[in-house]
Wavefront OBJ file of the C-alpha trace (Angstrom):
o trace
v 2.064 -14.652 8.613
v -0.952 -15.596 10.126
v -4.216 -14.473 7.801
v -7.364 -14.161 9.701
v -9.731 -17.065 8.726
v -12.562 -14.125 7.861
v -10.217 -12.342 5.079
v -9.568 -13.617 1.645
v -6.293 -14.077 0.568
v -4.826 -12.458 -2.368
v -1.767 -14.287 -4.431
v 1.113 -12.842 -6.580
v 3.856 -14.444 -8.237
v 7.325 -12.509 -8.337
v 10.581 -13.709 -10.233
v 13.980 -12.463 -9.926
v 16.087 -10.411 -12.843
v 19.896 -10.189 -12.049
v 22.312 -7.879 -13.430
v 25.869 -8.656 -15.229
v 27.222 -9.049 -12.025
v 24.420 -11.277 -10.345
v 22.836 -8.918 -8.019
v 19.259 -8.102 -8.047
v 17.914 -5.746 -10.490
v 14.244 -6.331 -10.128
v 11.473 -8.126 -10.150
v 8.780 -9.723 -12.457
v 5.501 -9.952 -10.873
v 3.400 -12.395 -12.192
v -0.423 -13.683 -11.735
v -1.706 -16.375 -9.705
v -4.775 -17.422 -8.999
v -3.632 -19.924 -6.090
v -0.501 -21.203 -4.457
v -0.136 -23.562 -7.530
v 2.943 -21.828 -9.647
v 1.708 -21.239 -13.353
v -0.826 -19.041 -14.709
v -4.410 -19.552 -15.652
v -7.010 -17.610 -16.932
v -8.215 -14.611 -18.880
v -5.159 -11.977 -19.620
v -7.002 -8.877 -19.258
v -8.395 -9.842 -16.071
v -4.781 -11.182 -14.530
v -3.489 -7.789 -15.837
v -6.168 -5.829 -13.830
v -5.566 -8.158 -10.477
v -1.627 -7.558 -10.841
v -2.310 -3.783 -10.504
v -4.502 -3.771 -8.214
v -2.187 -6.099 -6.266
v 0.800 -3.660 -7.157
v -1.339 -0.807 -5.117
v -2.366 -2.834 -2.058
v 0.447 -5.831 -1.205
v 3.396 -4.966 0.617
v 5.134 -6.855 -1.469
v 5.289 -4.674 -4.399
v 6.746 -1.789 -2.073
v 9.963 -2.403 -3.525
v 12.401 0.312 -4.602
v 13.211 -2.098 -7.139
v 12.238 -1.844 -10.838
v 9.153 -3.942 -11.289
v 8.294 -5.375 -14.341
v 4.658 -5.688 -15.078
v 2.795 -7.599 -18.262
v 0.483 -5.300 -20.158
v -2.182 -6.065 -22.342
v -3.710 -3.593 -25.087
v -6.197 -2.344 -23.303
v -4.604 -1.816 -20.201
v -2.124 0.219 -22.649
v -4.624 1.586 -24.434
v -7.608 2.784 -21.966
v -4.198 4.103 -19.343
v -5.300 2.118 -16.408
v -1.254 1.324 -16.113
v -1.256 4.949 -15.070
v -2.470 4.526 -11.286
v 1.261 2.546 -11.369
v 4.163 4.388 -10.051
v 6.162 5.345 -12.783
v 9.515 5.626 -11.247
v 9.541 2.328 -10.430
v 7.373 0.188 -12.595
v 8.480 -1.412 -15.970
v 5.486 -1.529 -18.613
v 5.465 -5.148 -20.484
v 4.386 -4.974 -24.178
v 3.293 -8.948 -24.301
v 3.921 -10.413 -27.566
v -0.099 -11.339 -28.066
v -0.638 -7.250 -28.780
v -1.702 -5.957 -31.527
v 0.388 -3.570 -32.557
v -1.301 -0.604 -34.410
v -1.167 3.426 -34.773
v -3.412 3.375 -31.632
v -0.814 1.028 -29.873
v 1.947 3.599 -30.459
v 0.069 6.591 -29.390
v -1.043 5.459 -25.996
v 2.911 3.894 -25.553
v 4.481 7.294 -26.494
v 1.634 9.302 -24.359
v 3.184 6.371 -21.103
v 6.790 7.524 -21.979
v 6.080 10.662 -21.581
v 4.376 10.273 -18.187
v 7.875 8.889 -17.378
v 7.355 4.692 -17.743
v 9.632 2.482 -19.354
v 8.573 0.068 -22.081
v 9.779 -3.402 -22.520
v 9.011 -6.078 -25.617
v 8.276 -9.229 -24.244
v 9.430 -12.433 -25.867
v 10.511 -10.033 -28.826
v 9.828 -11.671 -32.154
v 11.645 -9.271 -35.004
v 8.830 -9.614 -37.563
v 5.999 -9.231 -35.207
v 6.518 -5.758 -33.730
v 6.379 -2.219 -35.301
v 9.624 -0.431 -35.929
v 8.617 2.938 -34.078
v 7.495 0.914 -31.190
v 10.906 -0.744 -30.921
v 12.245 2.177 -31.107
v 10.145 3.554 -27.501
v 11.560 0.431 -25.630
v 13.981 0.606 -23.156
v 14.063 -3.463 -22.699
v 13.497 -6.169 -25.079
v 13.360 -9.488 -23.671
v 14.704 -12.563 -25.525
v 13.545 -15.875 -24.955
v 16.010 -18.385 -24.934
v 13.214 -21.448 -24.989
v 12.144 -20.087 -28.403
v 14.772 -18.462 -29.944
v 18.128 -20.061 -31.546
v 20.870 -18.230 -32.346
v 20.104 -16.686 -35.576
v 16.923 -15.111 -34.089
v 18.715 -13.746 -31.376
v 21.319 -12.201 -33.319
v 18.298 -10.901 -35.558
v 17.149 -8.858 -32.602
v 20.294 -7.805 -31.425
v 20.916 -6.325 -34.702
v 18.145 -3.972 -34.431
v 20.267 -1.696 -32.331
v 19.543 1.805 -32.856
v 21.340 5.430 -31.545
v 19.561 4.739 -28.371
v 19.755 0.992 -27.915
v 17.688 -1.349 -25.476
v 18.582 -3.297 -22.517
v 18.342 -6.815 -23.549
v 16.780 -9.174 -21.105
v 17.653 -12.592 -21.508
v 14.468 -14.600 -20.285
v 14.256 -18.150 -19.826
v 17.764 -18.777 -19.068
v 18.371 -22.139 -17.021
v 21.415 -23.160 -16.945
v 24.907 -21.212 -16.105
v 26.244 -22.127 -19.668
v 23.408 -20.070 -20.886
v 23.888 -17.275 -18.468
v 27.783 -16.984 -20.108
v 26.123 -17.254 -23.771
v 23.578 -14.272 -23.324
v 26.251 -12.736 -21.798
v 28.611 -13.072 -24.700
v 25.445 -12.080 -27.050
v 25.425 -8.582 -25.133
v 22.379 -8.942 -22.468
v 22.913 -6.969 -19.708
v 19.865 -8.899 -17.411
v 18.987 -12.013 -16.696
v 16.005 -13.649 -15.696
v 15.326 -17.849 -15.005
v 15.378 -20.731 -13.719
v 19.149 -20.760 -13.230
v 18.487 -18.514 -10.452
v 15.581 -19.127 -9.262
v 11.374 -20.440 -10.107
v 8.583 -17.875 -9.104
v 8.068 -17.206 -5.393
v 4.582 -17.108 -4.728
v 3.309 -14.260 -2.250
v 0.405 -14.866 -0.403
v -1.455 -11.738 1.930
v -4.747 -11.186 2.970
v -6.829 -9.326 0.616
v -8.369 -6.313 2.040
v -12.300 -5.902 1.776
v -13.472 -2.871 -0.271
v -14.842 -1.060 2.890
v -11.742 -1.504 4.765
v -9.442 0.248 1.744
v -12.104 3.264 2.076
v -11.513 3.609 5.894
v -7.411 3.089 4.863
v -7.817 6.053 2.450
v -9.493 8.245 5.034
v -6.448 7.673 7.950
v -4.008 8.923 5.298
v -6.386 12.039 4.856
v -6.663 12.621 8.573
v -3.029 11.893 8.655
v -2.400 14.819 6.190
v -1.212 18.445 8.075
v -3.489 20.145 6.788
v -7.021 18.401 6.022
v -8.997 18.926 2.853
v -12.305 18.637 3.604
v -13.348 17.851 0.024
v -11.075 15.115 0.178
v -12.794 13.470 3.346
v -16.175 14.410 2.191
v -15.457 12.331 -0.629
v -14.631 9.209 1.191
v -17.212 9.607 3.499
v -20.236 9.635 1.029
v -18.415 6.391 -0.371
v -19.184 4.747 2.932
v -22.498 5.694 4.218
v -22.231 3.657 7.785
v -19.273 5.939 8.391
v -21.241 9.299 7.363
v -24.397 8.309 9.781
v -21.914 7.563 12.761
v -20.090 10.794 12.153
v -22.894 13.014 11.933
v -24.305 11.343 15.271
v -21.669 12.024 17.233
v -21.380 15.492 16.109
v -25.145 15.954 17.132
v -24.425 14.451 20.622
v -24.538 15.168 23.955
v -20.812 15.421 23.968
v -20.643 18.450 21.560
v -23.836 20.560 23.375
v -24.376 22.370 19.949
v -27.759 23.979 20.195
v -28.538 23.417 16.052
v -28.810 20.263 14.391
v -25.543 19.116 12.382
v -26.829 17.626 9.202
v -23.398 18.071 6.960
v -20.000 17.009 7.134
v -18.549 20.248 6.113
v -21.201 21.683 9.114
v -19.526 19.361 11.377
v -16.268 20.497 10.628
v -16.966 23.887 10.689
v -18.462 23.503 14.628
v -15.772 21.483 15.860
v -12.291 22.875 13.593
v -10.021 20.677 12.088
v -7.911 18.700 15.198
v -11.925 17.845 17.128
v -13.085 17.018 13.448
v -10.366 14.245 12.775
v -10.964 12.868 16.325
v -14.270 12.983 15.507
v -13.907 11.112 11.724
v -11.360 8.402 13.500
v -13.929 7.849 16.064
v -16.576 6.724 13.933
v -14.552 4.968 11.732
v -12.835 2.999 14.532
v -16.831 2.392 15.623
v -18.016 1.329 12.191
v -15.302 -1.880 11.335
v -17.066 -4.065 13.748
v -20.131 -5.242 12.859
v -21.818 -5.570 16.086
v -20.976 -2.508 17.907
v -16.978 -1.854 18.876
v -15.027 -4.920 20.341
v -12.086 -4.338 22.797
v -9.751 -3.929 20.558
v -11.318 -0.908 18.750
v -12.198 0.382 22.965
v -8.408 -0.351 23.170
v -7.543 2.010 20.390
v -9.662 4.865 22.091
v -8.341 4.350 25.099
v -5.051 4.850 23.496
v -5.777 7.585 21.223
v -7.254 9.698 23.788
v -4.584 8.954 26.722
v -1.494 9.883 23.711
v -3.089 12.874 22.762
v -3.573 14.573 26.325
v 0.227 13.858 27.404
v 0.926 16.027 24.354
v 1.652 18.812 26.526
v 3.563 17.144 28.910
v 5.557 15.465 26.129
v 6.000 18.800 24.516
v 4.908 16.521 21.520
v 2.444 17.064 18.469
v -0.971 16.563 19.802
v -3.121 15.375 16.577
v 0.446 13.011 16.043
v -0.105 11.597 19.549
v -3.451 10.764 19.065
v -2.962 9.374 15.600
v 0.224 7.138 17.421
v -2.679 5.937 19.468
v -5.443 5.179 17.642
v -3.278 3.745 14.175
v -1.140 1.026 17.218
v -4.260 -1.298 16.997
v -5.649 -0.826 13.621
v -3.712 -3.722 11.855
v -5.461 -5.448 14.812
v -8.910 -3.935 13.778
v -8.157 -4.330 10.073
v -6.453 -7.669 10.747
v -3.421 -6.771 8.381
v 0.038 -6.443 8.951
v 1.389 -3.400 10.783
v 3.682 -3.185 7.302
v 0.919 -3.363 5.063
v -0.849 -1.187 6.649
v 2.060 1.773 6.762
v 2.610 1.094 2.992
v -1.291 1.797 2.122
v -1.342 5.025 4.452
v 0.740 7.828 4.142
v 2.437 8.871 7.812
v 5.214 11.188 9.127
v 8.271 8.982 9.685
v 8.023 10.190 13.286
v 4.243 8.089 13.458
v 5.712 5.663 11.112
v 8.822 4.874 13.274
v 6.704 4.259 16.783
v 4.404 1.961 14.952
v 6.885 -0.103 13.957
v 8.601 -0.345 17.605
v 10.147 2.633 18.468
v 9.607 3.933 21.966
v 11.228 6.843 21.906
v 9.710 10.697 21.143
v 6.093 10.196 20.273
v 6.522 6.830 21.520
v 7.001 7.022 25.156
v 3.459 7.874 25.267
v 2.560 4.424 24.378
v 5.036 2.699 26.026
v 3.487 4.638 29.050
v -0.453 3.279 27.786
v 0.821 0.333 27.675
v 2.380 -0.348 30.743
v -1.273 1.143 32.479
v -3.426 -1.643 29.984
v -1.009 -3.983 32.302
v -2.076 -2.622 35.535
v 1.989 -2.062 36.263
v 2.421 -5.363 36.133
v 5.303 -5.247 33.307
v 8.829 -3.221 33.762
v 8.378 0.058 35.167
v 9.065 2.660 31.564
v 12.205 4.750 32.815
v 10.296 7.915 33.812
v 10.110 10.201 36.957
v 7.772 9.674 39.901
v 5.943 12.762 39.004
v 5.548 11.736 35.122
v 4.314 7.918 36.146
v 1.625 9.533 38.573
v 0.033 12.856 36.319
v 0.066 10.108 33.216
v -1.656 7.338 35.586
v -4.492 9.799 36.513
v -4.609 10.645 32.343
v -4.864 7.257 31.439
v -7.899 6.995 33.941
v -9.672 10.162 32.499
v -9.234 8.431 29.302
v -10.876 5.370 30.099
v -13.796 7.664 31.184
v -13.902 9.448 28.079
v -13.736 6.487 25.982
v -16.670 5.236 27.697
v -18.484 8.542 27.322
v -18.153 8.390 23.607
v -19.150 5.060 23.349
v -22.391 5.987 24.754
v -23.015 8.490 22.233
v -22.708 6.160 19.837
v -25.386 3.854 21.507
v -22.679 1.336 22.649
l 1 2 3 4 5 6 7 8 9 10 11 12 13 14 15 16 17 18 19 20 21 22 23 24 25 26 27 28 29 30 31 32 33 34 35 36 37 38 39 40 41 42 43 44 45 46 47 48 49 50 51 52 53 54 55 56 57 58 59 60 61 62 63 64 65 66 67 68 69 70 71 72 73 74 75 76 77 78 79 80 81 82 83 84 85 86 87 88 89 90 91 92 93 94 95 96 97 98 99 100 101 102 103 104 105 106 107 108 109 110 111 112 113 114 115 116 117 118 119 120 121 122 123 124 125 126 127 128 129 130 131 132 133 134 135 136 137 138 139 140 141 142 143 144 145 146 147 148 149 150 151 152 153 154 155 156 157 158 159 160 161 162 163 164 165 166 167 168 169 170 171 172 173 174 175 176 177 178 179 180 181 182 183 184 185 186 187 188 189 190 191 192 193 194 195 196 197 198 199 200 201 202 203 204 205 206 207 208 209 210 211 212 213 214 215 216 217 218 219 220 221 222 223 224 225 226 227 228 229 230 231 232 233 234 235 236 237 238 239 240 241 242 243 244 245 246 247 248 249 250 251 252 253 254 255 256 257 258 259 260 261 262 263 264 265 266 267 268 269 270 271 272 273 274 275 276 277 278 279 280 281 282 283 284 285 286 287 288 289 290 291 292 293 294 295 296 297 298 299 300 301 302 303 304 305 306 307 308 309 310 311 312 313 314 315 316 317 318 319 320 321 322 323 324 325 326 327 328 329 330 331 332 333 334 335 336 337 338 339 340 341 342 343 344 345 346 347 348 349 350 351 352 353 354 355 356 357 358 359 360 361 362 363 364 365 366 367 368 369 370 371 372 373 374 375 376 377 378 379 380 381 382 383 384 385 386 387 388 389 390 391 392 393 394 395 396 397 398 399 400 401 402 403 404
């Protein structure tokens, strides 16, 4: 993957955990500050940075069960909670302090549907209710011998944990923990770390993410965009110019976002939004590849008809085909941190067919013909030619408003 030189790079370790019968259960994801493979640094903060990696990195959009090390206060103050629970295993590290306060916020997580798992379980070090919440205890094979392990596994209660053999290197150790009763497996004898490196998204950019999937939504809520707007006050100013412009002809001023919406309905207002967002990433005015995504928008949505296709769909199809471009993120990433049809979803990723013959159509116009004529009639080739024109224009129009 090729990161642009202006974005930061975010990094993530991730270790396998087999089953019984060596296939892949999950993973273990793991802070790094760097491409070098061991950890460094202050636990709280590597516990924040591995959530906030969890929401934003393709990566982590596994189906898998993920396996994520906790401190107390990320227990404690619930931050865990913007995690998934269906997929995301909650790691009690063995630094915790275990108290009452401990055990309230762990039951409060269980019942919000988490599991818990005891990391590097020493018996004598953790409280017997809070053994009896987890639904993995891990045993380290580096520090514990035989006695200690059996220690542990005689804890078992009605309900009794998966054991997770950590730190197992060697097959001979694999048939051991097997023959102790662990169920999973995770080390070296498999496989070290991998080390995940993908470009880190600016704080600006995630806002402008988090308003596609709103205009993405069927049906908007404006509270919702109003929100995200205020949060980005470039984006606001843009918005509420074009609304006031020549384009619109409304005879009183629009000073509010809701006002906007209200003169222009819900399909004009998220062209509207997308507009000024697509203006505002740049920042020196739109480049061609946010012109491009105009273009496109705008030619998409008007073959809706002809298409017998979704018109707001079509012109999100349009406008979302050059925004990992504009965002300079992968087209994956960028599906996993916006929520889209599978319809959108599908022509983003390749598809030409549906919604997507009105790109493929865009797209063989940006060539001036030059590439493989699209498999359409005569009469479909020349009324989308003269749309594609008529979208150039209007492109250009908007622009203006803008003051490009």
């Amino acid at each position: 993957m090729t990161v642009s030189a202006s974005n930061a790079v975010r990094f993530l370790g991730r270790q396998a955990i087999l089953d019984s019968d060596m296939r892949l259960y999950g993973y273990e994801l793991l802070f790094r500050s760097g491409t070098e493979n061991v950890f460094s640094g202050d636990s709280e903060d590597a516990t924040n940075q591995v959530i906030d990696s969890f929401l934003s990195m393709v990566s982590c959009a596994s189906p898998r069960n993920l396996f994520i090390n906790c401190t107390r206060e990320a227990l404690v103050n619930m931050s865990v909670r913007l995690l998934p629970s269906r997929s995301v295993i909650l790691e009690i590290l063995e630094t915790v302090t275990v108290d009452d306060e401990l055990v309230r916020a762990c039951k409060t997580l269980k019942h919000d549907g988490f599991r818990l798992a005891l990391d590097d379980f020493v018996p004598e070090k953790y409280n017997r209710e809070l053994v009896d919440l987890a639904d993995f205890i891990k045993v380290d094979f580096r520090a514990s011998g035989p006695d200690v392990r059996q220690e542990i596994y005689n804890m078992r209660r009605n309900r009794p944990p998966v054991f997770v053999a950590e730190k197992v290197e060697t097959a001979s150790e694999v048939k051991t923990a097997k023959e102790e009763g662990n169920i999973l497996f995770q080390g070296y004898f498999y496989s070290r770390p991998e080390i995940i490196v993908e470009p880190q998204i600016a704080p600006n950019k995630r806002i402008y993410l988090q308003m596609l999937s709103a205009l993405a939504k069927p049906t908007l809520d404006i509270r919702e965009v109003e929100h995200l707007l205020q949060m980005e006050p470039s984006l606001c100013y843009r918005l509420l110019r074009l609304a006031n412009s020549a384009l619109y002809g409304f005879r009183c001023r629009i000073s509010t976002i809701r006002g906007a919406l209200i003169a222009v309905g819900d399909d004009a207002f998220r062209r509207l939004v997308t507009v000024a967002l697509a203006a505002s990433l740049p920042d020196n005015g739109p480049d061609m590849t946010v012109r491009q995504a105009l273009e496109r928008a705008t030619f998409c949505e008007s073959m809706a008809p002809i298409l017998n296709e979704n018109s707001a769909e079509l012109y999100m199809v349009g406008m979302l085909s050059m925004m990992d471009q504009m965002l300079s993120i992968p087209m994956k990433q960028l599906l996993h941190l916006v929520c889209l049809s599978s319809r959108v979803e599908n022509v983003l990723l390749g598809s030409r067919k549906g919604l997507g013959s009105a790109l493929e159509l865009c797209e063989y116009y940006e060539h001036a013909g030059d590439s493989k004529v699209p498999p359409y009639s005569d009469s479909l080739l020349h009324d989308s030619a003269s749309r594609y024109f008529k979208a150039l224009l209007s492109t250009g129009s908007v622009l203006h408003a803008l003051g490009w």
